[in-house]
C-alpha positions in Angstrom: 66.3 -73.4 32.6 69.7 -74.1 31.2 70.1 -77.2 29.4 73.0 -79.6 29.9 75.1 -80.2 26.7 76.1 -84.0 27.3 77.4 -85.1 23.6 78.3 -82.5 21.1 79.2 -83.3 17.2 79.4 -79.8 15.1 75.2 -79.3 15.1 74.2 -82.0 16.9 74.3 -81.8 20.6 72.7 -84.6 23.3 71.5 -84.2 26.5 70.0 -85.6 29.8 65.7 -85.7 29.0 64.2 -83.4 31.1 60.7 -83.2 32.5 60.1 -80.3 30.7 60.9 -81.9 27.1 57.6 -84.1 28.2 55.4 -82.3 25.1 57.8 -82.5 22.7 58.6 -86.9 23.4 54.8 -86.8 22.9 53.8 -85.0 20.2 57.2 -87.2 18.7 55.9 -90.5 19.9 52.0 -89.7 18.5 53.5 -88.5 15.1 52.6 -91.4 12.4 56.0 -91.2 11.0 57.5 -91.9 13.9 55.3 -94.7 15.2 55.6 -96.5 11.6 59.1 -97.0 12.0 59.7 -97.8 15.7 56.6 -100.5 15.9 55.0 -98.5 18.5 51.2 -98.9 19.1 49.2 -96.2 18.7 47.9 -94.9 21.9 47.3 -91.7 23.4 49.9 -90.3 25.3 49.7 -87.7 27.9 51.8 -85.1 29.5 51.7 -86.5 32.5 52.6 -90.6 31.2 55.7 -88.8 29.2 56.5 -87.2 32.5 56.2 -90.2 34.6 58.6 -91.9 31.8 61.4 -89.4 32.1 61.5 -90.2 36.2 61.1 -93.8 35.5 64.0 -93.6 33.4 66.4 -91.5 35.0 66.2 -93.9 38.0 67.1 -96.8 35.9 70.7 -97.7 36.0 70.4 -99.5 32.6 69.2 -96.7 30.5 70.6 -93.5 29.4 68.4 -91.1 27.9 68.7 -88.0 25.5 67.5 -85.3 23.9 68.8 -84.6 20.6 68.9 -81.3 19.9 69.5 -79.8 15.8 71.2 -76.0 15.8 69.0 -75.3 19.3 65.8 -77.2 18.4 64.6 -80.1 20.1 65.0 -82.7 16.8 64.5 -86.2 18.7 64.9 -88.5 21.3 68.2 -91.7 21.8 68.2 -94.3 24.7 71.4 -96.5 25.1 69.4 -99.2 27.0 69.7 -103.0 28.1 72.7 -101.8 29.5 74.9 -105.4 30.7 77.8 -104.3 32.3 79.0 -108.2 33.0 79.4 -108.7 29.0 80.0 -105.0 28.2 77.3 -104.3 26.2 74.1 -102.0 25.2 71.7 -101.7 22.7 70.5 -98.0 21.8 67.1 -96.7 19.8 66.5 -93.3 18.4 63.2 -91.4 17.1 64.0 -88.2 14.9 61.0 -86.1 14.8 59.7 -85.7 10.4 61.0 -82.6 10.2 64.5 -83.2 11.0 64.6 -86.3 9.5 67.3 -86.7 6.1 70.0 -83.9 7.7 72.3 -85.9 9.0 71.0 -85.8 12.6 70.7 -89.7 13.5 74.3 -90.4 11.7 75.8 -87.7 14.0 73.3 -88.7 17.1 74.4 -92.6 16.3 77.7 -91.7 16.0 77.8 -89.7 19.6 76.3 -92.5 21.0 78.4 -95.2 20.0 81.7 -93.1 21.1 80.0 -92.6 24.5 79.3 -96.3 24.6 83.1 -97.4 24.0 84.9 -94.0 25.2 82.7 -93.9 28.2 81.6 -96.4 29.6 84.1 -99.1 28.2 80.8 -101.1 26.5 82.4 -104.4 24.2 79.2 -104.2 21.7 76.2 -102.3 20.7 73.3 -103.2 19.0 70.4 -101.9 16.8 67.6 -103.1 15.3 65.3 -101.4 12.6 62.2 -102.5 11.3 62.6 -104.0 7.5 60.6 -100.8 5.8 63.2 -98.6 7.5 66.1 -98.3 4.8 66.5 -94.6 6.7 67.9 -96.3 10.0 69.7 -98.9 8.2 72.2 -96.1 6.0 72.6 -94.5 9.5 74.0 -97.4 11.1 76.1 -98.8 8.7 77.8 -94.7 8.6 77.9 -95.4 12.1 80.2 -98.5 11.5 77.6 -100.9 12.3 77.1 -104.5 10.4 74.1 -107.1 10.1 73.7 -109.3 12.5 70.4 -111.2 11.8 66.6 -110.8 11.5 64.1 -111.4 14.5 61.5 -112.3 12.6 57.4 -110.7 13.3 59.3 -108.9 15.4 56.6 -105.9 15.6 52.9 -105.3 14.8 52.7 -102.3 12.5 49.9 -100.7 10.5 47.9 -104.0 10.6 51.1 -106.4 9.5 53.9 -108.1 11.2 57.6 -106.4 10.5 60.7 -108.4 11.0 63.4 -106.6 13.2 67.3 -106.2 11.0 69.5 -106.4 14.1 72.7 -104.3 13.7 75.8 -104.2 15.9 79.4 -102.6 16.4 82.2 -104.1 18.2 85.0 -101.6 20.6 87.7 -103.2 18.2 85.7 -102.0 15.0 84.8 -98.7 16.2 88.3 -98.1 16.9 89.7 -99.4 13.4 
């Protein structure tokens, strides 16, 4: 099957999630390193759950979903969620799978998404959130243009602790400066 460029930035291309990217969402979600830094519990996934995801998904009218793919590779995943189109704005999360993680990818894939969000579908704000321990997510949105907003504190259960949530945002009249 073809796949669908959506987003394009030199290496870095986004597209719709497909059914058949189900393995890769799970092997991405089950990977520690992944799990650590988005707060997610750690429970088995299955082929079929990830599948059921996609559909769920692609029916919601507040989500947009993607694939990020590095030179041809499937690299990670990037929702632009909580979609509000009364106030104009979203709030987007991204996994990059270990290996692809410190090239560049979620800068470029942050990037993308944030010119989508303004050029595209006319958004005011987006927002993003990383856990404290996460210094990785936080250089990526402030290259992204993005500035602190505030702390939810406990925000997630993690590897037996609670983590505070750094919320992060970008306004239309700052990405365009």
């Amino acid at each position: 099957m073809k796949q669908t460029k959506f987003l394009e930035k030199e290496d870095v291309v986004l597209r719709p999630v497909e059914k058949d990217d189900a393995e890769f969402l799970q092997e991405t979600v089950l990977e520690p390193e992944v799990r650590n830094t988005i707060g997610r519990a750690p429970k088995p996934t299955s082929i079929e759950e990830q599948k059921d995801w996609i559909e769920k998904n692609r029916k919601d009218d507040d989500l947009a979903q993607f694939l990020i793919e590095y030179k041809g590779e499937k690299a990670g995943n990037m929702t632009l969620h909580g979609l509000e189109t009364d106030y104009r704005r979203g709030e987007f999360g991204i996994s990059i799978y270990p290996d692809f993680q410190g090239k560049g990818i979620g800068t470029k894939s942050v990037k993308l998404i944030v010119k989508y969000a303004f050029e595209t579908l006319n958004l005011h704000k987006v927002k993003g959130g990383y856990l404290e321990h996460n210094s990785a997510s936080k250089r990526v949105m402030e290259k992204a243009g993005f500035r602190e907003e505030g702390t939810g504190r406990d925000f997630k259960y993690v590897d037996g602790e609670w983590k505070d949530v750094i919320w992060m945002s970008i306004l239309e009249d700052e990405y365009h400066e």
